[in-house]
C-alpha positions in Angstrom: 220.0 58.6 116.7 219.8 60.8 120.1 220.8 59.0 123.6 217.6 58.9 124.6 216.0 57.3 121.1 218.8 54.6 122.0 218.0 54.2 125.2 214.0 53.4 125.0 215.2 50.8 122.1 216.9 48.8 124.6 214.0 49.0 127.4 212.5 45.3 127.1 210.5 43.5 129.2 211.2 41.5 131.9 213.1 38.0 131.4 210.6 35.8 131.2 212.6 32.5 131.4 214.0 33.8 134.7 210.7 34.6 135.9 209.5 31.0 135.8 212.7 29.6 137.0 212.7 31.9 139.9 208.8 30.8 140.2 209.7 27.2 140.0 212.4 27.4 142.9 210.3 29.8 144.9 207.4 27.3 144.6 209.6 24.7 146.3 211.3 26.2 149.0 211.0 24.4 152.3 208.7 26.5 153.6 204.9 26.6 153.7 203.6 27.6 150.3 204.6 31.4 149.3 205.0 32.1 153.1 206.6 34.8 153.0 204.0 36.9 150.2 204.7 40.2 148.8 208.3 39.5 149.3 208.0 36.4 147.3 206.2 38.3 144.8 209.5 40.7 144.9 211.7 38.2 144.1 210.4 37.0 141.0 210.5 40.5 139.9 213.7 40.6 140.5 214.6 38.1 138.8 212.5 38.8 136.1 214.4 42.2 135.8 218.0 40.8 136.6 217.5 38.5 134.2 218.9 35.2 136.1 217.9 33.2 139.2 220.4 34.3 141.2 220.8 38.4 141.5 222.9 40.1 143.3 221.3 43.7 145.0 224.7 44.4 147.4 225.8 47.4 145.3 223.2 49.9 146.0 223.3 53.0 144.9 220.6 56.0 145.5 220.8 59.2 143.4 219.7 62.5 144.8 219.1 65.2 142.4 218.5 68.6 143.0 216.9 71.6 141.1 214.9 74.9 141.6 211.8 75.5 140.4 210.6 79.2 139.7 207.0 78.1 140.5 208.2 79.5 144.2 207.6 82.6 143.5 203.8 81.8 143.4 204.2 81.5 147.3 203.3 77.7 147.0 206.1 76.7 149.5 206.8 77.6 153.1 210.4 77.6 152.7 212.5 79.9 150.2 214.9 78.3 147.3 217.9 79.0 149.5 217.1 76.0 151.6 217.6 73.6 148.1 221.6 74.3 147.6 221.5 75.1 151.7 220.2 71.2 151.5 223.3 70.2 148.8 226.0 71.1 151.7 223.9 69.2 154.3 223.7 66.2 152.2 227.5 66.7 151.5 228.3 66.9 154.9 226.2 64.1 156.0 223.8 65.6 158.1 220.5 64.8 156.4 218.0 62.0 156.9 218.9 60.6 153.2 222.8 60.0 154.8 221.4 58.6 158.1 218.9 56.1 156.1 221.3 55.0 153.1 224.4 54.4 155.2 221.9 52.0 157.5 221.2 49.8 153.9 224.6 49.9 153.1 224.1 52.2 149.6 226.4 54.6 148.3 224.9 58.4 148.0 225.3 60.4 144.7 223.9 64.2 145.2 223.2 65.4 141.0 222.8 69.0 140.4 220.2 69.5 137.7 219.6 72.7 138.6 220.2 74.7 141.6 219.6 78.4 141.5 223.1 78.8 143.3 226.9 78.2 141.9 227.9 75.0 143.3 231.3 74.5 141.2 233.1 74.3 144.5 231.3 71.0 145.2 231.4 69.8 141.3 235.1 70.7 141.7 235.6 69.0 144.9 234.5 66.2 143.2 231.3 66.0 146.2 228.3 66.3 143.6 227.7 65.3 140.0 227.5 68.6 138.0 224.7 68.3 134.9 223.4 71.6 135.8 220.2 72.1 133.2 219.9 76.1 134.0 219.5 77.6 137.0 215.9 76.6 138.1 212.6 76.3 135.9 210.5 78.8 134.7 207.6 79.6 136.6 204.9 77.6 135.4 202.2 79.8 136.6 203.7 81.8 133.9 204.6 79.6 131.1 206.7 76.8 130.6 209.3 75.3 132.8 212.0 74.3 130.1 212.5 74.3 126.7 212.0 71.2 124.9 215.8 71.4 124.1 217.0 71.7 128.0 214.2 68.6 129.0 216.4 66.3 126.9 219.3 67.3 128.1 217.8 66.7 132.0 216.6 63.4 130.5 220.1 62.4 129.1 221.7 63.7 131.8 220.0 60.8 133.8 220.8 58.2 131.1 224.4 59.5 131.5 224.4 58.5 135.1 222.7 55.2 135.0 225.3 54.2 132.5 228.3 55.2 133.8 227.3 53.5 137.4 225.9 50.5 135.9 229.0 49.1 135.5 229.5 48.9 139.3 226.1 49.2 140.4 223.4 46.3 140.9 220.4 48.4 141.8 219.3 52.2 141.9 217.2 53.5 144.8 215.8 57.3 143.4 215.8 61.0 145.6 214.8 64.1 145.2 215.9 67.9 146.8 214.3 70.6 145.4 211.9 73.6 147.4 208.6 73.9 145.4 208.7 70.7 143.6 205.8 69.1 144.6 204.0 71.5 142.6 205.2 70.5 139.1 204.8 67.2 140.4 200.9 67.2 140.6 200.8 69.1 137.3 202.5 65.6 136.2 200.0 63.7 138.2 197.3 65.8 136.8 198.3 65.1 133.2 199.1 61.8 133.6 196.0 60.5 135.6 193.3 62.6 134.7 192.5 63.1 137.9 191.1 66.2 139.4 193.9 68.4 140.8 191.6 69.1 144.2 192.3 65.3 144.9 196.2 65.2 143.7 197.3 68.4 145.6 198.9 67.6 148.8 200.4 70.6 151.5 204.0 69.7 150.8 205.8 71.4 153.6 202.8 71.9 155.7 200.4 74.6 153.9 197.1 75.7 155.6 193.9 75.9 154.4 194.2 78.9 152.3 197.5 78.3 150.9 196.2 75.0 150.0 193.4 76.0 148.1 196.2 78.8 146.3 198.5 76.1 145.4 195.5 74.2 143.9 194.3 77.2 141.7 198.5 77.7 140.4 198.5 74.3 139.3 195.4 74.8 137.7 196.2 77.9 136.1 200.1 76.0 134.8 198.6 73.4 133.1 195.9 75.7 131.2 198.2 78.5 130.4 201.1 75.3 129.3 198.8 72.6 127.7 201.0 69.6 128.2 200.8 66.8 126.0 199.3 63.8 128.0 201.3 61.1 125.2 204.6 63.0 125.2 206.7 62.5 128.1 209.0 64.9 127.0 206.2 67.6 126.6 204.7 66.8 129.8 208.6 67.6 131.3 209.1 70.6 129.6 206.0 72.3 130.1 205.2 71.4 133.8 208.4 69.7 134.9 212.0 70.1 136.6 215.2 69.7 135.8 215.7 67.2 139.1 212.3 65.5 137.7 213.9 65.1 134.7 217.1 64.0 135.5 215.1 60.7 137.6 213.4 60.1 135.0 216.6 59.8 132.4 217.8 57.6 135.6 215.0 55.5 135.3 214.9 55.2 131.0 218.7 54.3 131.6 218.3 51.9 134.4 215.7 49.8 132.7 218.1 49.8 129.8 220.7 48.6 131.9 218.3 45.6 133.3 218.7 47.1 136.9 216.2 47.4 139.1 215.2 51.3 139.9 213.7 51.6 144.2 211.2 54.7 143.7 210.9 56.8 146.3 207.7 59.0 147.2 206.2 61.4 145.4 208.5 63.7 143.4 210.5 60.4 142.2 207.1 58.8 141.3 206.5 62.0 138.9 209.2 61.3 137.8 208.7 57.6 136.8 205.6 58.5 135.6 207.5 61.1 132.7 209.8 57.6 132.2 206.6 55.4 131.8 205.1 58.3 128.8 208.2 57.7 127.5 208.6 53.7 127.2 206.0 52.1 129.2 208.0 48.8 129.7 210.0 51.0 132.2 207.7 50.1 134.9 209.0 46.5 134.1 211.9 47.5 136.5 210.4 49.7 139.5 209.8 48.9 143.3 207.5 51.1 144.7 209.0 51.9 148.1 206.2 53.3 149.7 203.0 55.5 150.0 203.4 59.1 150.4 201.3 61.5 153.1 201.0 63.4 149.7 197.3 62.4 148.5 198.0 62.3 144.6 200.7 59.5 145.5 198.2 56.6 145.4 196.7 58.0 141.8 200.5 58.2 140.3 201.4 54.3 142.0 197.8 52.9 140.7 198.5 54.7 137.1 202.1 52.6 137.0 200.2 49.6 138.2 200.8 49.6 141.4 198.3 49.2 143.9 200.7 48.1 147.0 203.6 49.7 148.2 206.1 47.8 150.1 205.8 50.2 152.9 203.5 52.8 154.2 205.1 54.8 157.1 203.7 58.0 156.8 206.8 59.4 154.4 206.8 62.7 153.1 210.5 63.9 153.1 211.7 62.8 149.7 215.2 63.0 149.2 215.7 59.2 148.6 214.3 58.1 152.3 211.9 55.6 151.2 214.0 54.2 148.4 217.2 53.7 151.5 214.8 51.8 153.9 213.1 49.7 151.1 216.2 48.7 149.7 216.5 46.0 153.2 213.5 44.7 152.0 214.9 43.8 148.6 217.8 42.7 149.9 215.7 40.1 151.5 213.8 38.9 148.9 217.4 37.9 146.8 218.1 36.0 150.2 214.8 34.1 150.2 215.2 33.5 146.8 219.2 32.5 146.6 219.7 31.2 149.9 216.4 28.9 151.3 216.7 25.8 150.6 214.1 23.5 148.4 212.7 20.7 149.6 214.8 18.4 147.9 218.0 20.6 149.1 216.8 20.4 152.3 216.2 16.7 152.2 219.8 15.9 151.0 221.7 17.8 154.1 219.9 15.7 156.4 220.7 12.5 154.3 224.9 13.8 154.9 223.4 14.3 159.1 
């Protein structure tokens, strides 16, 4: 049995028991009844997911991958592929919104290279990045597929790898993305997995005009006839229309959920991502927080799909590398409080009996 057949074996649903003693508690907090909404609602997920009434979300970790897509050469981005490993050494160095954000919710950063179209061995050596390099970039999938079926496995596994290794230490996964060109085989995954028209799923990523718009639209178009992804096969949908830092998320996710942790989604990339996990083993979504809506129009199609329909946040995002994922994770963070540390009414009514 591969790592991956293993893996969607041990993807259950959520605890129920813990669900309805979190429900029970929550119900009876000393506060006006479910007060404090959505973040209520978050809570019993939680605990759901956790598996006990009192989680713990301190250790956070968020896990940016990075990979090159040869779809570039379609002139669907404003920027080159040298800006993705350009991008690695900022993120190394610290400089990058994702370093700003994460350090602010106290999670550790992991940058993964699935598949950089540059040698990055003196990071992997350095021991600075995680090295599962896949190949170096996708195919172009204007031209035919991205991956092999083999490689999209591998990507996959490679994401297992990580979420089992950091489980260990690890009591919640926030998910990031770095790769030029990638929202591109991201609507091809939004396409395929909504059935929605591409003309309502294709955003201007880096900030296309018009014209390059309406190109990027037609490329997409042109992938998924030329490719012919499978809309039930996860791993089809991957390699034909996918990338190796897609991939790798969702192998991050499939392991997460086997690890009962919860997974923070970031925006749009990420959510392709979870959306290849959910092909997979649908009781993944079980175990995702949707950080937030993207500026990226197909977001809201990929979120509603995954059964979604409310974000915790919606701040006008559309930077991707794990961003969302770092600023929901305070929000999370304060639902285990509400949950582990309001009192009940009867808790409540005993510390004033000791006054």
């Amino acid at each position: 049995m591969s790592l991956l057949e293993k893996t969607v074996k041990e993807i259950y649903p959520q605890d129920a028991s813990s669900r309805e003693k979190a429900k029970t508690r929550l119900d009876n907090l000393a506060i006006p009844h479910w007060a404090l909404g959505d973040l209520m609602d978050l809570a019993l997920d939680i605990a759901g997911m956790t598996g006990t009434v009192k989680p713990s979300v301190k250790k956070k970790a968020i896990l940016t991958m990075a990979g090159d897509h040869g779809v570039v050469a379609e002139n669907v981005s404003k920027y080159p592929s040298e800006v993705t490993p350009q991008m690695v050494y900022n993120f190394v160095a610290g400089g990058a919104g994702i370093n700003a954000l994460s350090k602010q919710a106290g999670a550790n950063i992991f940058v993964v290279d699935m598949g950089v179209a540059a040698d990055l061995k003196d990071l992997a050596d350095a021991g600075k990045i995680i090295n599962k390099k896949v190949g170096l970039g996708t195919g172009n999938i204007a031209k035919g597929p991205a991956m092999s079926r083999t490689m999209a496995v591998r990507a996959l596994e490679s994401g297992i790898d990580i979420a089992n290794e950091l489980s260990a230490e690890y009591d919640i996964f926030g998910t990031g993305d770095m790769g030029i060109g990638n929202t591109t085989p991201s609507t091809a995954i939004a396409a395929v997995c909504t059935g929605e028209p591409l003309e309502a799923l294709t955003g201007r990523g880096t900030g296309l005009n018009d014209d390059q718009l309406v190109h990027k639209t037609n490329v997409i178009k042109q992938a998924l006839e030329i490719n012919k992804p499978d809309p039930k096969d996860g791993v089809d949908i991957l390699a034909k229309v996918g990338g190796f830092e897609i991939g790798g998320l969702a192998g991050l996710i499939l392991g997460a959920a086997a690890n009962r942790k919860p997974i923070v989604v970031d925006g749009f990339i990420s959510t392709a991502a979870a959306l290849i996990a959910y092909t997979i083993e649908p009781f993944v979504r079980d175990y995702l927080i949707f950080s937030h809506k993207s500026v990226e129009p197909g977001h809201k199609a990929m979120q509603l799909k995954l059964g979604c329909e409310k974000p915790l946040l919606d701040l006008n995002f559309r930077l991707g590398e794990g961003t969302g994922a770092a600023v929901a994770m305070n929000l999370v963070e304060g639902a285990v409080a509400i949950l582990t540390e309001v009192a009940t009414f009867e808790e409540a009514a005993v510390a004033e009996a000791d006054k």
